[in-house]
Short mmCIF file of the C-alpha atoms (twelve columns), coordinates in Angstrom:
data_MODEL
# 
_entry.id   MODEL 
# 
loop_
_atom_site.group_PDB 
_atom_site.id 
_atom_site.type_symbol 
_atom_site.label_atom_id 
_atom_site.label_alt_id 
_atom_site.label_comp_id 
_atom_site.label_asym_id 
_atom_site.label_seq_id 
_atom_site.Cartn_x 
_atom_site.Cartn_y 
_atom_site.Cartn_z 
_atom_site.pdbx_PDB_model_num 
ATOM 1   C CA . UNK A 1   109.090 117.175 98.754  1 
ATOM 2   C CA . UNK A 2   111.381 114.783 100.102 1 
ATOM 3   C CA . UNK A 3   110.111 111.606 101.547 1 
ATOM 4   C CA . UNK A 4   111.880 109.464 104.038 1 
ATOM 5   C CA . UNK A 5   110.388 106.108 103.652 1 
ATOM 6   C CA . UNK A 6   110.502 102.668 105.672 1 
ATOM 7   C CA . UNK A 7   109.960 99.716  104.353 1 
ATOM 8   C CA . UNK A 8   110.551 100.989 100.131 1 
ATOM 9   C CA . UNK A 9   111.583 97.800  99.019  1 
ATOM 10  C CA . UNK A 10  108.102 95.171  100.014 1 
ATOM 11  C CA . UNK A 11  104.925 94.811  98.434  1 
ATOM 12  C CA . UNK A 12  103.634 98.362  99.126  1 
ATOM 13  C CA . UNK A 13  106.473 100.301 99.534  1 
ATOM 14  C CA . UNK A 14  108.048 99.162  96.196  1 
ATOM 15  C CA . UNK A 15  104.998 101.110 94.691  1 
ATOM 16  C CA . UNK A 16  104.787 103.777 97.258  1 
ATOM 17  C CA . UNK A 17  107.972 104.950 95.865  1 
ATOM 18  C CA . UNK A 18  107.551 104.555 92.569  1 
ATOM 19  C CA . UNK A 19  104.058 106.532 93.161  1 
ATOM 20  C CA . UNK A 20  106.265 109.197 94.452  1 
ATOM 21  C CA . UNK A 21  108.865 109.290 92.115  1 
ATOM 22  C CA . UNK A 22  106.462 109.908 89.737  1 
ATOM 23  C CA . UNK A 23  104.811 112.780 90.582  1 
ATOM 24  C CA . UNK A 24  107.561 114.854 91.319  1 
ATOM 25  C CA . UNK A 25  108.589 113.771 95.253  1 
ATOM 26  C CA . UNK A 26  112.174 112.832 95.500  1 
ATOM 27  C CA . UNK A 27  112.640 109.467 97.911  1 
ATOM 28  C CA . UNK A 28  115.145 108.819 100.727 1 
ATOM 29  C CA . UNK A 29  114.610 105.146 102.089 1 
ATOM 30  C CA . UNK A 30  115.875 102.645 104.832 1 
ATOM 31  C CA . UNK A 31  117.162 99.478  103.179 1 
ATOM 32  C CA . UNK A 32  118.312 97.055  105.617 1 
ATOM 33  C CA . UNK A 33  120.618 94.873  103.063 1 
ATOM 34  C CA . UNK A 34  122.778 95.437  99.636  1 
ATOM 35  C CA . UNK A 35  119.902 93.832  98.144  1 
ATOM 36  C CA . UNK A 36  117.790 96.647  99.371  1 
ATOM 37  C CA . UNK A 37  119.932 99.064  98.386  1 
ATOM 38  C CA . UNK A 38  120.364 98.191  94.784  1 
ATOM 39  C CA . UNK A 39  116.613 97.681  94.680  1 
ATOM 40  C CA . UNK A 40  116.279 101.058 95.503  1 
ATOM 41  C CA . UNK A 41  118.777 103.132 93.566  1 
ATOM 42  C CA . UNK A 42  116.931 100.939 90.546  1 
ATOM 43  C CA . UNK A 43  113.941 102.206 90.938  1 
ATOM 44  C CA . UNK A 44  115.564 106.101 91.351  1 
ATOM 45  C CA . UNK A 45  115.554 106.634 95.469  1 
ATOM 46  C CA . UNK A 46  118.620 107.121 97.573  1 
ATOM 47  C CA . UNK A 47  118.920 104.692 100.368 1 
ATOM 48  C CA . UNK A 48  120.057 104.531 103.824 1 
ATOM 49  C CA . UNK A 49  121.358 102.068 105.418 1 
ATOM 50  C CA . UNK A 50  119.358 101.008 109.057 1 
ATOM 51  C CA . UNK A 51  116.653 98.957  110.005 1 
ATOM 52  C CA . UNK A 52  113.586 99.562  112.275 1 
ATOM 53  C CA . UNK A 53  115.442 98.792  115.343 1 
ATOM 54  C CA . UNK A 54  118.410 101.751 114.120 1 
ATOM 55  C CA . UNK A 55  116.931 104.441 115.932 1 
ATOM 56  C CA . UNK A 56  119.357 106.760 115.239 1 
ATOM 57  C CA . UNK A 57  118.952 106.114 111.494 1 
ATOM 58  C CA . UNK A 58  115.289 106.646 111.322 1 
ATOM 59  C CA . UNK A 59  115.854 109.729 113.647 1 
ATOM 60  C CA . UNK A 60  118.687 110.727 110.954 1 
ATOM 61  C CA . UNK A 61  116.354 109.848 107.979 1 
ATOM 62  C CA . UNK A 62  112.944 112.305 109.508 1 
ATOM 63  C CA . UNK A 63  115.715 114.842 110.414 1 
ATOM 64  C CA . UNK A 64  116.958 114.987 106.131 1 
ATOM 65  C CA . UNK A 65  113.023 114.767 104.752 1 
ATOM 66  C CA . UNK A 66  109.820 117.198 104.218 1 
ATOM 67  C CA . UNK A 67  107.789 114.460 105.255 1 
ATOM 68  C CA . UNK A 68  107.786 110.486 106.370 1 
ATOM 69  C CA . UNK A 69  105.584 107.339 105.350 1 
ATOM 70  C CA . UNK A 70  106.103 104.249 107.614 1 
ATOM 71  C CA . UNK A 71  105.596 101.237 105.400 1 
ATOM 72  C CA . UNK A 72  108.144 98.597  107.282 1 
ATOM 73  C CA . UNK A 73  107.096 95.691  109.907 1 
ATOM 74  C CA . UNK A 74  108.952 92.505  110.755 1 
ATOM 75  C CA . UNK A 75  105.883 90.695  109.312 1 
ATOM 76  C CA . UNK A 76  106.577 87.334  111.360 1 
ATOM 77  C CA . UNK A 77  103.410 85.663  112.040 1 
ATOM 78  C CA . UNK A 78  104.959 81.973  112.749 1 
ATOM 79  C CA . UNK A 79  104.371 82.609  116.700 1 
ATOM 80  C CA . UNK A 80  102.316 85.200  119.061 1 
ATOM 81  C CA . UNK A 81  106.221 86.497  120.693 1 
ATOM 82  C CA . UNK A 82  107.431 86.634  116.660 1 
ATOM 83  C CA . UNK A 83  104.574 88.807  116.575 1 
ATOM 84  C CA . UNK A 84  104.674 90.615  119.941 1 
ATOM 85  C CA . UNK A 85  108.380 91.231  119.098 1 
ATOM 86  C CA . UNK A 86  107.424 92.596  115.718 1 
ATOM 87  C CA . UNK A 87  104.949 94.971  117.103 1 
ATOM 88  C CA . UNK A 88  107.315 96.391  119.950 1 
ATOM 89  C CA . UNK A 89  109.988 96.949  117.322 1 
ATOM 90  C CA . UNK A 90  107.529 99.333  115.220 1 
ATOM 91  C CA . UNK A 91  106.128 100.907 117.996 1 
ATOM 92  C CA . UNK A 92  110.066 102.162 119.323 1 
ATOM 93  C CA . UNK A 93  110.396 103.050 115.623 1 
ATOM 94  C CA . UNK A 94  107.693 105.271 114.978 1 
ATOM 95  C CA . UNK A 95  107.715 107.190 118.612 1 
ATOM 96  C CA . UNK A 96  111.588 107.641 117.279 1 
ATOM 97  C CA . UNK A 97  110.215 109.465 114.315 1 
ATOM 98  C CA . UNK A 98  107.318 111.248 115.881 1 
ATOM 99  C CA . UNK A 99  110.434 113.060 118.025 1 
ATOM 100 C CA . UNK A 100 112.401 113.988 115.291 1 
ATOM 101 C CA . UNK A 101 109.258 115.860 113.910 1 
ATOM 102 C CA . UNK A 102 107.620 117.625 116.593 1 
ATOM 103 C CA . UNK A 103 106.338 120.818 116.533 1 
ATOM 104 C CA . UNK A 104 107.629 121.058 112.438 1 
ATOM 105 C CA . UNK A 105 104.377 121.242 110.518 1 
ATOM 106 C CA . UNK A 106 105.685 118.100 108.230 1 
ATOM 107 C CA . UNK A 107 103.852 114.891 107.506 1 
ATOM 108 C CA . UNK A 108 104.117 111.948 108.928 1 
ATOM 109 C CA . UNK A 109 102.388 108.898 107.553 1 
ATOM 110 C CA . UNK A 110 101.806 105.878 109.144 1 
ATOM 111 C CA . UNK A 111 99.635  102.331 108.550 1 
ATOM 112 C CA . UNK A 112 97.672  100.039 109.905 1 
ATOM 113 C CA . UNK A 113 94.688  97.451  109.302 1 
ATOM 114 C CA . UNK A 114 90.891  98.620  109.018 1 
ATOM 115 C CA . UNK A 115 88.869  97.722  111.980 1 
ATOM 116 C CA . UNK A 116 86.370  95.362  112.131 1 
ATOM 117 C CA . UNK A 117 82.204  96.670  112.948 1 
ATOM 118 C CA . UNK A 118 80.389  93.889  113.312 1 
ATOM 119 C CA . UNK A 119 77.005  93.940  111.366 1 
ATOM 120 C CA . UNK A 120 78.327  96.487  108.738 1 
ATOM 121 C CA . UNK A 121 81.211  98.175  106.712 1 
ATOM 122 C CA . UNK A 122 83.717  99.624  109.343 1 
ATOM 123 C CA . UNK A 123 84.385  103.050 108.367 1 
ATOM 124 C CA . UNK A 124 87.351  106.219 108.487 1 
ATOM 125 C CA . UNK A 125 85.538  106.961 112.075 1 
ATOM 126 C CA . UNK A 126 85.223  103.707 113.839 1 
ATOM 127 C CA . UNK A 127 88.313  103.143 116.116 1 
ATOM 128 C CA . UNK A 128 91.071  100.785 115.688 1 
ATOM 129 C CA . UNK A 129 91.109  97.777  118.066 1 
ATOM 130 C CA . UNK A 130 93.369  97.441  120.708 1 
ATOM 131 C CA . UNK A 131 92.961  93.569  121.668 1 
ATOM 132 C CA . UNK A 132 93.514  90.707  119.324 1 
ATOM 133 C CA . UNK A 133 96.578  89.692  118.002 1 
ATOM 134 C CA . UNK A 134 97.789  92.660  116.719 1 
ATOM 135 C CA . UNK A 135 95.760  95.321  118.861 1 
ATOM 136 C CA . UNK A 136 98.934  96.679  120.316 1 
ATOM 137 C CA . UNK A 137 100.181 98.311  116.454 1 
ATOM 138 C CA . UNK A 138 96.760  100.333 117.735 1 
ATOM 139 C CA . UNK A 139 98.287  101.762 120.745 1 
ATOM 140 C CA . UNK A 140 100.897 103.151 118.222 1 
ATOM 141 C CA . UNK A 141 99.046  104.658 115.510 1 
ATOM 142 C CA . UNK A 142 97.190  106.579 117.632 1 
ATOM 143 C CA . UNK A 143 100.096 107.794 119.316 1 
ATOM 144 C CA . UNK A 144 101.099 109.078 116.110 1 
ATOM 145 C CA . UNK A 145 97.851  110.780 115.426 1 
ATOM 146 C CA . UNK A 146 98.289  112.511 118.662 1 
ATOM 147 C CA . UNK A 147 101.030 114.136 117.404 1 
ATOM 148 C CA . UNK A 148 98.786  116.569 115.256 1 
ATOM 149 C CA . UNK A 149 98.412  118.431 118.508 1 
ATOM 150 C CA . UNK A 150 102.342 118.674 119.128 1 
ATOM 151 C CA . UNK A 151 103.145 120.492 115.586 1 
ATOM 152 C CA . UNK A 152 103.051 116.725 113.303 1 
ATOM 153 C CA . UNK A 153 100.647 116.420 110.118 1 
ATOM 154 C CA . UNK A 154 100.565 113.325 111.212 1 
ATOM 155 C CA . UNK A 155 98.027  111.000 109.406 1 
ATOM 156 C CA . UNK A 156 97.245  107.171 109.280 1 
ATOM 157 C CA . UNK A 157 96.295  105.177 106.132 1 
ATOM 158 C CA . UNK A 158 94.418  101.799 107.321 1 
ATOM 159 C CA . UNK A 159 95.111  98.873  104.586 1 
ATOM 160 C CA . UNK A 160 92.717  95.807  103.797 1 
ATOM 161 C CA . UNK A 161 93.336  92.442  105.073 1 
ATOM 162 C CA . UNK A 162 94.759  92.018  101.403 1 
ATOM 163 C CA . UNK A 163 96.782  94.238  99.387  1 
ATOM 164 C CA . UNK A 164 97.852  92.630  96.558  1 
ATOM 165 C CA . UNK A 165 99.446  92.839  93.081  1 
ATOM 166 C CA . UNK A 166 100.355 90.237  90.489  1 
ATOM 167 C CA . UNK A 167 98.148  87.285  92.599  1 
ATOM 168 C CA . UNK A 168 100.223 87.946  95.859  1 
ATOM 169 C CA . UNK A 169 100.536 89.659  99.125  1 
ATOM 170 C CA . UNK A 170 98.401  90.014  102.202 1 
ATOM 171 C CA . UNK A 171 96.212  87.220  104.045 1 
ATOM 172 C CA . UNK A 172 95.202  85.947  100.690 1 
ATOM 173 C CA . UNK A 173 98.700  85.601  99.666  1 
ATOM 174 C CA . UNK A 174 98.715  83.562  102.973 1 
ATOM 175 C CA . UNK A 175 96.289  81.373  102.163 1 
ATOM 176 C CA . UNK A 176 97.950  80.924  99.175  1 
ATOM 177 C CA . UNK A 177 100.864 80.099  100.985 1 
ATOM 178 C CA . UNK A 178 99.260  77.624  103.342 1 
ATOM 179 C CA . UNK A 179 97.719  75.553  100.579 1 
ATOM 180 C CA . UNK A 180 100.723 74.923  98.661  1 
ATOM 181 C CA . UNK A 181 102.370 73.628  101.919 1 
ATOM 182 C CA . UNK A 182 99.436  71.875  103.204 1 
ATOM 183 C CA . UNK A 183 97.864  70.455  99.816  1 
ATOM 184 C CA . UNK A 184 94.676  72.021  100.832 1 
ATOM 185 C CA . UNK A 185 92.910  75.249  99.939  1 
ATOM 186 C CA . UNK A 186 91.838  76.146  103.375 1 
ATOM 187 C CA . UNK A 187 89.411  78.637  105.170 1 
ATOM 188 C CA . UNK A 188 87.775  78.894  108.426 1 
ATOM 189 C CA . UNK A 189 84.740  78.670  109.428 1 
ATOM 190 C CA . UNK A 190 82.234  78.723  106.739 1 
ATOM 191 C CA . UNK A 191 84.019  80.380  104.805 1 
ATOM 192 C CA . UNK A 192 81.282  83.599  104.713 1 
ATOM 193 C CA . UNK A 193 83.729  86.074  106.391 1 
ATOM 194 C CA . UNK A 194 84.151  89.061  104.530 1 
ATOM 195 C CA . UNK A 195 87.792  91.035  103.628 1 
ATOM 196 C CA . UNK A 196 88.282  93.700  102.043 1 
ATOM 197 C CA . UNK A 197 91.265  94.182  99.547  1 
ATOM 198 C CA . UNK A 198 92.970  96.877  97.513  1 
ATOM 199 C CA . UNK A 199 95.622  96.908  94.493  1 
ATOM 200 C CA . UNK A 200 98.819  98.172  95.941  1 
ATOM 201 C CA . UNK A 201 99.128  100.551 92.755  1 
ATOM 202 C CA . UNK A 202 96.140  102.116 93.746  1 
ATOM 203 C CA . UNK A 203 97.104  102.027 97.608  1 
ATOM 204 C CA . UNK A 204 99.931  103.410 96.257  1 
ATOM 205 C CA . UNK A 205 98.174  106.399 95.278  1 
ATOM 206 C CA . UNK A 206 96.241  107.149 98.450  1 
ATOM 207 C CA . UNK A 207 99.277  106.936 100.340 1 
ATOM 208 C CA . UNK A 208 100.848 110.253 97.953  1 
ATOM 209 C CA . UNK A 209 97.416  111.950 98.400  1 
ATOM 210 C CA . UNK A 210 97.263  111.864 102.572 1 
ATOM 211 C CA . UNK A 211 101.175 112.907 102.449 1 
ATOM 212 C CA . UNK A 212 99.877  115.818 100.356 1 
ATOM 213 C CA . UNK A 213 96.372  116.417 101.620 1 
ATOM 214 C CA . UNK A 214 95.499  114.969 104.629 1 
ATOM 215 C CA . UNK A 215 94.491  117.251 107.673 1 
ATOM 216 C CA . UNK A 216 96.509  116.263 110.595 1 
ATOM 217 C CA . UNK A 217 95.379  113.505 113.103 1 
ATOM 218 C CA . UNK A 218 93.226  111.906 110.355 1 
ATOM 219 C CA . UNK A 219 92.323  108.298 109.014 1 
ATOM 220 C CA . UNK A 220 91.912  107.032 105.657 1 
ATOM 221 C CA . UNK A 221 90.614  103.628 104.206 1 
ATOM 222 C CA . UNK A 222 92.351  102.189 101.188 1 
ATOM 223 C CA . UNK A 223 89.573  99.745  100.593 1 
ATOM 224 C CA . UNK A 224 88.868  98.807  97.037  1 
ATOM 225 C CA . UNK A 225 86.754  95.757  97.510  1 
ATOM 226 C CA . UNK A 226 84.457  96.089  100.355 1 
ATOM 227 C CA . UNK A 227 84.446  92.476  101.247 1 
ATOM 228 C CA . UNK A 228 85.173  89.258  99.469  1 
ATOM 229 C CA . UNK A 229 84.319  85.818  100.718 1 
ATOM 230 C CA . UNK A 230 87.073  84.133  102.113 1 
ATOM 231 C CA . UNK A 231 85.465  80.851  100.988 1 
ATOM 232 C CA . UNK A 232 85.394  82.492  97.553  1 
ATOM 233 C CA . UNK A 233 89.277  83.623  97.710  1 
ATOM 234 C CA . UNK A 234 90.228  79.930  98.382  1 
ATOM 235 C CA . UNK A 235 88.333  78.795  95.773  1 
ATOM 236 C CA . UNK A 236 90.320  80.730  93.367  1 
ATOM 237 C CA . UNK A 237 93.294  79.586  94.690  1 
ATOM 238 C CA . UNK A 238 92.305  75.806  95.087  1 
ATOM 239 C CA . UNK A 239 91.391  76.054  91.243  1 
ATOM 240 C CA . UNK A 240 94.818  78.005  90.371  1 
ATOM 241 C CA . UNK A 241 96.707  75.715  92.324  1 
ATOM 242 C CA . UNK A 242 94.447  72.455  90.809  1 
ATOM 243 C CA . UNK A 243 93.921  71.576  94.865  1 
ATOM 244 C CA . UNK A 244 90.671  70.421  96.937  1 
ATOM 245 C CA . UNK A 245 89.570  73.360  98.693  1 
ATOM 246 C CA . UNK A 246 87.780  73.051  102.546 1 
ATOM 247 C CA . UNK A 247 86.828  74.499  105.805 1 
ATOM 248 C CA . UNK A 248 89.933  73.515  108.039 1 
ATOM 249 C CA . UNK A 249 90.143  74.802  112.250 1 
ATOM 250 C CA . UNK A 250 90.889  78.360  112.911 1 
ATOM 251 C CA . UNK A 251 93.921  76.573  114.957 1 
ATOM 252 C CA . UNK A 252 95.110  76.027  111.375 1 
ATOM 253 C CA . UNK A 253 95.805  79.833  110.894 1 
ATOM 254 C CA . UNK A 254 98.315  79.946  113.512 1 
ATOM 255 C CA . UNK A 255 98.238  83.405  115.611 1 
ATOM 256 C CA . UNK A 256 95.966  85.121  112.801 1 
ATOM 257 C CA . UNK A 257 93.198  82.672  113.184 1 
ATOM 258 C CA . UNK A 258 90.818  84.583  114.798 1 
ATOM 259 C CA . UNK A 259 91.500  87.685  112.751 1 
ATOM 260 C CA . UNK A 260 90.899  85.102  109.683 1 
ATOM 261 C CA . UNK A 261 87.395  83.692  110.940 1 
ATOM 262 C CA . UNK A 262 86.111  87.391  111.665 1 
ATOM 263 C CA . UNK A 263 83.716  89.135  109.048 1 
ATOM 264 C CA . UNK A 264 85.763  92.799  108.325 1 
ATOM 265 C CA . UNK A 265 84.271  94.502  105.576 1 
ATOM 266 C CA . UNK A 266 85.397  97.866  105.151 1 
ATOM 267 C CA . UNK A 267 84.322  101.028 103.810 1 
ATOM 268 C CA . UNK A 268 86.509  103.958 101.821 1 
ATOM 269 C CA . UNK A 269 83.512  106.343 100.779 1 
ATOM 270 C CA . UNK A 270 84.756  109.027 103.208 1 
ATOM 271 C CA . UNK A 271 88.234  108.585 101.686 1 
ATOM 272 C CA . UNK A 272 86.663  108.472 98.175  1 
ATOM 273 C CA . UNK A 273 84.771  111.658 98.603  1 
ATOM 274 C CA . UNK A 274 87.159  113.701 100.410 1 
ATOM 275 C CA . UNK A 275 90.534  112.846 98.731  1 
ATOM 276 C CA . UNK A 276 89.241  112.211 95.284  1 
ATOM 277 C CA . UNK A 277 91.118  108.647 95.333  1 
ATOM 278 C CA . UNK A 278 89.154  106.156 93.113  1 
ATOM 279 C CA . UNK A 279 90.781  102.712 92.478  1 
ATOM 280 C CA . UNK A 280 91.335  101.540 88.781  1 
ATOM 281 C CA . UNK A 281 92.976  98.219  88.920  1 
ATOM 282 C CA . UNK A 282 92.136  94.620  89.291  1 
ATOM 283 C CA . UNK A 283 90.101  93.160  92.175  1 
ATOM 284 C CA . UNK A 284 91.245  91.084  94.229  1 
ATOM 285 C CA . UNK A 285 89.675  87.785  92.690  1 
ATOM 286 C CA . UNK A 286 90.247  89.054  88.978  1 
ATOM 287 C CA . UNK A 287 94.460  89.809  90.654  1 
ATOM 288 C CA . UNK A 288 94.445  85.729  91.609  1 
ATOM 289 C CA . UNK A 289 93.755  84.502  88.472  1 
ATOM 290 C CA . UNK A 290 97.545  84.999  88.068  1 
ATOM 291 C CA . UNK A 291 98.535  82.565  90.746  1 
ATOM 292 C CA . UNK A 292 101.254 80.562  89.280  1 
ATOM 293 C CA . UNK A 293 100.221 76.713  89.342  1 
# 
């Protein structure tokens, strides 16, 4: 089929459409810049030219595909309005393309984080959370996954607190951040939290399966590690990086402290058994051995 994709060009997308390139999809993807552009037509997609506040592109781009995965956010976590402004962008975005598909029986794939049960692995049935920092994305994934009843095979694929590939990305690739600027590997708290992480080849993966499988108005867990010890994560990094590694004040963290300090482990055995999706690349601790000093 033909995939309209936001957000082609990052971390995950990048491998999303390679994922779907290679199995026979064809891609047509937002790129915001040249950059993007060239990035994409490299790697064998045609882009368009819009970003997630063009509405009439991303209407434009639903209207020309079989099916949609929403990948992009502004990612700005240096204040709680970058982030507000971030998460009322996406929001506009996605109710633009939940229009342009109504009541046409294609897929529409969105994201978002796995929730957090406290005492156990959150699973595919526990419900997002809607306070927090970023509890209002919630609001808008399940507006999407209310548009199974409106003619959308509409579906939502909930990522780790780390997705990673080649030592980076997610809030490990944060922390990895923080501690070159600050000199200090850093955690908060005791450091016993729990996150889970995945691969983004193998998220990759799950993503292509839900756009092909998925029964509308589902979740799915891209969880590869259940949880990994946040004081164990820096401690990787603090060796990689030859720095001291600490507890330091969830104030530290900026707006994603508190998400930081929480114990999240996660859960994909539903996903697992249903889908047939079984990870096969690095953890997350064997991926940050390659952490350039």
């Amino acid at each position: 089929m033909q995939v309209f994709v936001t957000g082609g060009t990052g971390l995950i997308g990048s491998t999303v459409v390679a994922e779907l390139l290679g199995n026979g999809h064809t891609v047509l993807a937002l790129a915001r810049s040249e950059a993007s552009e060239a990035a994409l037509r490299a790697a064998g997609a045609e882009p368009m030219r819009g970003d997630l506040a063009d509405l009439d592109a991303l209407r434009a781009g639903a209207a020309r595909a079989d099916g949609v995965i929403h990948l992009a956010f502004a990612n700005d976590f240096s204040s709680p309005a970058a982030l507000a402004a971030g998460i009322a962008e996406e929001s506009a975005a996605m109710a633009a393309l939940g229009t342009e598909l109504l009541g046409s029986d294609r897929p529409f794939i969105t994201v978002s984080g796995t929730p957090n049960a406290p005492g156990r692995a959150s699973t595919e049935a526990d419900p997002l959370p809607t306070d927090g920092p970023v509890g209002g994305r919630s609001h808008s994934v399940a507006a999407v996954l209310d548009l199974a009843a409106r003619g959308v095979r509409s579906a939502a694929v909930r990522l780790p607190r780390t997705v990673h590939n080649d030592g980076g990305g997610g809030f490990a690739g944060l922390l990895t951040d923080s501690a070159r600027r600050s000199g200090t590997s850093g955690y908060p708290g005791d450091g016993t939290q729990r996150w889970p992480a995945v691969h983004a080849l193998d998220a990759a993966v799950l993503f292509r399966l839900v756009l092909e499988k998925a029964t509308p108005g589902t979740a799915w867990h891209a969880v590869a590690d259940e949880g990994d010890a946040v004081r164990d994560i820096a401690e990787v990094i603090g060796r990689r990086l030859s720095l001291p590694v600490k507890s330091l004040p969830e104030e530290n963290f900026g707006p994603l402290g508190p998400i930081f300090a929480t114990d999240q482990p996660a859960s994909s055995a539903h996903t697992r058994a249903v889908l047939g999706w079984q990870p096969t690349h690095p953890s997350l601790l064997e991926d940050l051995e390659n952490i350039e000093p």
